[in-house]
N, C-alpha and C positions, 0 to 999 in steps of 0.2 A: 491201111492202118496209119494212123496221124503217132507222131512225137509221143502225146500225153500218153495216148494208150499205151504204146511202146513202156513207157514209166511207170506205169501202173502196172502192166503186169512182169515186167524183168524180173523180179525176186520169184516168182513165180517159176518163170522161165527156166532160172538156175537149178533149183528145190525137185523139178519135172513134175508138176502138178497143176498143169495145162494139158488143155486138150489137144489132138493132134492138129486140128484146124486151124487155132488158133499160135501155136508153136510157128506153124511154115508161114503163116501171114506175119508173125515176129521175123523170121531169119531174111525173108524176104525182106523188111525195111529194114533189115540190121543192114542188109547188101547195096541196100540203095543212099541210105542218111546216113554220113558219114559222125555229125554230131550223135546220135543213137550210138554208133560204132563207138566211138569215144566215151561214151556212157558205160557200154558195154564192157568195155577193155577196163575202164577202172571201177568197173564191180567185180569182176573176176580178177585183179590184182588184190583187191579185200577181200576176196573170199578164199582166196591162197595165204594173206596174211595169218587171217584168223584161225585158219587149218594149223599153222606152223605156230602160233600163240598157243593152242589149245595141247597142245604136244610138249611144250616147255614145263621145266618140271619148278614148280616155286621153292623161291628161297624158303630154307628148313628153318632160318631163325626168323622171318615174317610172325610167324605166330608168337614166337615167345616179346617180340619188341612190341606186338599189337598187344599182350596182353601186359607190359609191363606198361602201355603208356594208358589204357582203360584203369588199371591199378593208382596210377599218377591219378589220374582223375579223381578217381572217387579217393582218394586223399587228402586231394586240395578241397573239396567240396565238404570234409570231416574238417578242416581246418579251418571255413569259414561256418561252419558252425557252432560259432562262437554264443555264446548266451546272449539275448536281448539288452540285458541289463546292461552291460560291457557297451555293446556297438551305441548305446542309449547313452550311458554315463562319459564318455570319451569326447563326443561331440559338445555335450554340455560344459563339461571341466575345460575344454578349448575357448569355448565361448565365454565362461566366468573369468575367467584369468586373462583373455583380450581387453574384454569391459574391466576387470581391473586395473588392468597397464593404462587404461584410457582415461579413467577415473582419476589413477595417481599422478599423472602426468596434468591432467586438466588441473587439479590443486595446487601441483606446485607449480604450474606457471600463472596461475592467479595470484598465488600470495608471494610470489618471489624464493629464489632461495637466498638465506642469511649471507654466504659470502659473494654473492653479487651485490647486492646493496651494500657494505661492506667497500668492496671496491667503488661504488658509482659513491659513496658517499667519501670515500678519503679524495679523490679526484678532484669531487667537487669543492671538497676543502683546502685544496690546495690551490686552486685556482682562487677562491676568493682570498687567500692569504697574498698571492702573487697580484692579485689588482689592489689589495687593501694595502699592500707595504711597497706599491713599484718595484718590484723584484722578478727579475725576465726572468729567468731560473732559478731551482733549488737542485745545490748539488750535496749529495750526503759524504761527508769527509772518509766515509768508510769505501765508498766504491771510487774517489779519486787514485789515478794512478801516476805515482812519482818516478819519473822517467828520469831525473837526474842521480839516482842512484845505481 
């Protein structure tokens, strides 16, 4: 008997639903192939586990947390079932009021707003006053400050 065999029928082997023929041609390579051996050993360490799994008694409140989290669910799934109309009108009202902001923004940096021109315009008059009269500065008598007092 070759390896593969050996693998192919171990479950077999363990369950005893092999023939007796076939059984003693098994124990025979189990005694000779040390890798089979090791094979062997950690299917009979799982078949001991599962023995002592099936024996364990499940937690009492598993049921009640599985049924509280299927309950979660289909709640969430009542709460996205929201009307068409709504998931419809949300996305548009987002998009109107974008193109608006973009709309009012584009106007008023075309036409200016009134107190920047305002400002670019007293600047600029005050600069032609100071080339037109040779006057390197204008100070206004109000923001002077008298330090000898």
């Amino acid at each position: 008997m070759d390896c593969k065999q050996f693998n192919d029928n171990l479950f077999a082997l363990h369950e005893g639903e092999i023939p007796d023929e076939l059984r003693q041609s098994m124990e025979e390579h189990l005694s000779s192939c040390a890798a089979c051996a090791k094979v062997d050993a950690g299917f009979q360490t799982l078949a001991e586990l599962i023995e002592i799994e099936k024996t364990a008694e499940p937690n009492p409140f598993a049921t009640t947390r599985i049924m509280q989290r299927i309950d979660a669910a289909f709640e969430r799934t009542d709460a996205q079932n929201t009307p068409i109309w709504t998931r419809i009108l949300q996305p548009v009202a987002i998009a109107f009021a974008l193109l608006t902001g973009i709309l009012i923004g584009s106007y008023t940096a075309k036409t200016g707003t009134p107190a920047a021109n305002q400002v670019a315009d007293k600047s600029e008059h005050i600069e032609l006053l100071k080339s037109d009269f040779f006057i390197s500065e204008f100070t206004d008598e109000d923001k002077i400050l008298d330090l000898n007092k």
